[in-house]
C-alpha positions in Angstrom: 30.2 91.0 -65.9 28.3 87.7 -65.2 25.8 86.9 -67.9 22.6 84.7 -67.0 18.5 84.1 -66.9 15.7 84.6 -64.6 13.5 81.3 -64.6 10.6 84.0 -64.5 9.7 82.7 -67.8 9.3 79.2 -67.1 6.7 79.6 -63.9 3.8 77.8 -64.2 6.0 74.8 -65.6 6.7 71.3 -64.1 10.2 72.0 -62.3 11.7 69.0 -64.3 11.2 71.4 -67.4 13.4 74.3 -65.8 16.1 71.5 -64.8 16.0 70.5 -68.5 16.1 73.9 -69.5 19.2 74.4 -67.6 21.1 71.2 -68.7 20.3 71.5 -72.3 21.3 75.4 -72.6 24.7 77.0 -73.1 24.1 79.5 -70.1 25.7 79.2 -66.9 24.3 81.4 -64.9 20.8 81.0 -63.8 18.0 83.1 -61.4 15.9 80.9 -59.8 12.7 82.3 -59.0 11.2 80.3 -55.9 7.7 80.9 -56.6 4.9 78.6 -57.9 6.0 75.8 -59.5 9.5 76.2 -58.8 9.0 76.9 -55.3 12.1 75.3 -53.8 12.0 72.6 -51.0 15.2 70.1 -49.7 14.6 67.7 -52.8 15.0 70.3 -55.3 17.7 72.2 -53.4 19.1 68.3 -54.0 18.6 68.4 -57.8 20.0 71.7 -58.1 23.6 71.0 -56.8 23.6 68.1 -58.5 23.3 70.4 -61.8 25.3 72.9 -60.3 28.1 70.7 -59.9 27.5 68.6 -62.8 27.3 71.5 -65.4 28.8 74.1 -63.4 26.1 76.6 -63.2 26.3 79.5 -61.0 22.6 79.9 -59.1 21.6 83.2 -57.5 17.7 83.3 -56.3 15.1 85.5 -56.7 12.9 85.2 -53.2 9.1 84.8 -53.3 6.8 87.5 -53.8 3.1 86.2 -54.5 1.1 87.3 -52.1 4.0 88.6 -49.8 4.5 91.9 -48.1 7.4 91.9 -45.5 5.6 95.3 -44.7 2.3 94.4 -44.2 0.5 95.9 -40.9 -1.1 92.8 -40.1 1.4 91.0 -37.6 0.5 87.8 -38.0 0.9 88.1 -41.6 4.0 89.8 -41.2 5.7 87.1 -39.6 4.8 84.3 -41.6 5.6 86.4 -44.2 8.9 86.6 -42.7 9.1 82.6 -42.1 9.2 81.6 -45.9 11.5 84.4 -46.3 13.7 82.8 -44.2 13.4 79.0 -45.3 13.8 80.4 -49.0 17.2 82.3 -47.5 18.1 79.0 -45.9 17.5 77.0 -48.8 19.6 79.4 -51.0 22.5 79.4 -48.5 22.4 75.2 -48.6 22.7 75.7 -52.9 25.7 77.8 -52.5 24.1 81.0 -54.2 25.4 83.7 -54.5 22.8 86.1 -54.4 19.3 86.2 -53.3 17.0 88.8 -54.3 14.2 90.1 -52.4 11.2 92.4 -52.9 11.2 95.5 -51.0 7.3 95.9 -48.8 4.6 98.0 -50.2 1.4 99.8 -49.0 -1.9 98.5 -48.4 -5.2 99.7 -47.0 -4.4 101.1 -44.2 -1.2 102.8 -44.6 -2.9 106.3 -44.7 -3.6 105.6 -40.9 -0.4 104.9 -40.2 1.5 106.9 -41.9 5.9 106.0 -42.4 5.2 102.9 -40.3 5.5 100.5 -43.6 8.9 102.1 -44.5 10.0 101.0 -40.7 8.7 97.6 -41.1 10.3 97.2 -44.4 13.6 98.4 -42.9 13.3 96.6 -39.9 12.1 93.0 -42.6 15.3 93.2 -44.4 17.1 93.8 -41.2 16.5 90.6 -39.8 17.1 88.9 -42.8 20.2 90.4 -44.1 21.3 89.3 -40.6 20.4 86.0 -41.2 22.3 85.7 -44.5 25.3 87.0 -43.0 25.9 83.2 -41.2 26.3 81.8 -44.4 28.0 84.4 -46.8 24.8 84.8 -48.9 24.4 88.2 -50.1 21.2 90.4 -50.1 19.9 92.2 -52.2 17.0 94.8 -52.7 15.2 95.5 -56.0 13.7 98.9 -57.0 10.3 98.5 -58.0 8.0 99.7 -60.6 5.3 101.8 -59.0 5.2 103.8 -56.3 3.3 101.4 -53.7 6.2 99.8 -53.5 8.0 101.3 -50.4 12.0 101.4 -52.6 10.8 102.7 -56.2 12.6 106.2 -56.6 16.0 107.1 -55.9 15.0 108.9 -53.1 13.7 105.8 -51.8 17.1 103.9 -51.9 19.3 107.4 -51.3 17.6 107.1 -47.4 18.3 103.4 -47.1 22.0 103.4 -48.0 23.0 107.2 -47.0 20.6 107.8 -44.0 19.5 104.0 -42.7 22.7 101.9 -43.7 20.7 98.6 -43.0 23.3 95.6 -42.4 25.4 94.6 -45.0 21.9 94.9 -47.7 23.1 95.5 -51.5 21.0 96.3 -54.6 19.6 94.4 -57.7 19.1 97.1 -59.7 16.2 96.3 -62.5 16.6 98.2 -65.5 12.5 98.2 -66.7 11.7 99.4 -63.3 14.4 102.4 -63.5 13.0 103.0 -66.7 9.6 103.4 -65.9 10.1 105.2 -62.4 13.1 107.0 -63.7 16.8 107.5 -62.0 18.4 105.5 -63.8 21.8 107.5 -64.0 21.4 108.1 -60.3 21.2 104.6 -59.6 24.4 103.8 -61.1 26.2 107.1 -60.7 25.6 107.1 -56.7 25.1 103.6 -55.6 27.4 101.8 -58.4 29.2 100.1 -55.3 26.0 98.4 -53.4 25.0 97.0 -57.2 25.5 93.6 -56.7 23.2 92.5 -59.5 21.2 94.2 -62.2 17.7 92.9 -64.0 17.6 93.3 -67.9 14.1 93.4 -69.4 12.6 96.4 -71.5 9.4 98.0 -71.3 8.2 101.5 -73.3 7.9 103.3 -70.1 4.6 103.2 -68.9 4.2 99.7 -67.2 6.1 96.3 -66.3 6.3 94.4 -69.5 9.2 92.1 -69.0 9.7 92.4 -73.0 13.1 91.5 -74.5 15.5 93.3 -74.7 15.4 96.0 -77.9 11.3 95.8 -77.5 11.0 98.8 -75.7 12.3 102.2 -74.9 15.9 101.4 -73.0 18.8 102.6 -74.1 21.1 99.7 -74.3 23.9 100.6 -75.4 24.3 103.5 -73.2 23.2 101.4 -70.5 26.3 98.7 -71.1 28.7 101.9 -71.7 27.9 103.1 -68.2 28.2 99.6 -66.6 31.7 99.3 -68.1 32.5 102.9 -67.3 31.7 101.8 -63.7 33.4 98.6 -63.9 30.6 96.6 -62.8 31.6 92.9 -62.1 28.1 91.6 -60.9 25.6 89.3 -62.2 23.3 90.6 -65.5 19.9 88.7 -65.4 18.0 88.8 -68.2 14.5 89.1 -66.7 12.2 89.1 -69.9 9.2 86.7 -70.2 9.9 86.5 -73.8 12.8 86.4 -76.5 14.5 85.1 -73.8 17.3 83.5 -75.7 16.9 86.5 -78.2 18.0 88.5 -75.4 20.7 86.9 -74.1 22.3 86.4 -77.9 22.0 90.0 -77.9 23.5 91.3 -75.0 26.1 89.0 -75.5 26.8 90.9 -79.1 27.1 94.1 -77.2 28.9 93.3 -74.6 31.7 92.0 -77.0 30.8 95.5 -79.2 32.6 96.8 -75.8 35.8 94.3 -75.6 
């Protein structure tokens, strides 16, 4: 398994202090969320590899989200949704990530008019750009969500993408707060342990998105790592937490060697 951070908790921060964070740290493996003040262009794509190849730092990327539903029923939206999508996919490619992680769509206003048509868009959305990653080896991945106006929250959700739909070459990022507020978990893993390219570690006490770290909330972790080994998962393990960041990576790193 592939330890790293989520720059989720450095948004909002010049991008120089993210490249600082990066150098100055023991970890190797960082998210790079390409949102806000991160939001990645040619120059920083530049920086990055320079980093990379520097430090050797593995880079996966967490696409943008803010204001962005690849299901929305406004067309026009819809497509330039689907535009930054797809600079943010070419950018990762040009990095040499491995993974890029993208949002599934969710509802909106008018979705009780048209009822199963933002579950096609979202299908069709990470259609084209799975097939646009496939050019450049960069692997897709879908997230579960934490709330069911997202249109892939439950395991129902995901069991008709992969065993009904089988939508390109798509994989999962599997986030553990979400599972452990919309529930599954064991499902997730137990069913779809080979599309689980990646999994999102941040705890929560159930009931909403905290991002807290990890041990400051209701996950079993131990159980958790257990199953992951049991399944011999070799993918990436973000911690996701917009606190105790380095707190939680110390202690994940303690259990996982609990394991060896």
């Amino acid at each position: 398994m592939k330890l790293g951070v989520s720059s989720l908790h450095l948004l909002g921060q010049d991008f120089k202090v993210l490249l600082n964070s990066i150098i100055n740290s023991n970890i190797r493996i960082w998210e790079i969320v390409d949102e806000d003040t991160h939001m990645l262009n040619r120059a920083r794509i530049r920086s990055l590899r320079k980093v990379k190849n520097d430090f050797d730092i593995c880079f996966t990327i967490h696409a943008p989200f803010e204001d962005l539903n690849i299901a929305t029923l406004n067309e026009r939206r819809r497509r330039l949704t689907l535009a930054r999508m797809s600079e943010s996919l070419k950018l990762a490619s040009e990095l040499e990530a491995e993974v890029w992680v993208i949002h599934p769509g969710m509802s909106s206003g008018l979705s009780w008019v048209y009822p199963n048509t933002q579950w096609r868009l979202t299908l069709d959305s990470l259609k084209i750009l799975s097939e646009k990653a496939e050019d450049s080896g960069l692997k897709v991945a879908v997230e579960n969500m934490p709330s069911r106006s997202f249109i892939l929250s439950s395991k129902d959700d995901f069991a008709n993408l992969f065993f009904k739909r089988r939508i390109g070459n798509i994989k999962m990022t599997l986030d553990i707060g979400h599972a452990n507020i919309m529930g599954g978990l064991n499902w997730f893993l137990n069913f779809l342990g080979d599309r689980i390219i990646e999994v999102h570690l941040h705890d929560n006490h159930g009931s909403f998105d905290e991002h807290n770290a990890i041990g400051h909330g209701t996950v079993d972790w131990r159980r958790l790592i257990q199953a992951l080994i049991n399944k011999k998962f070799q993918g990436f393990m973000i911690i996701e937490s917009i606190k105790g960041v380095v707190e939680s990576y110390r202690r994940m790193i303690g259990m996982l060697r609990g394991y060896c």
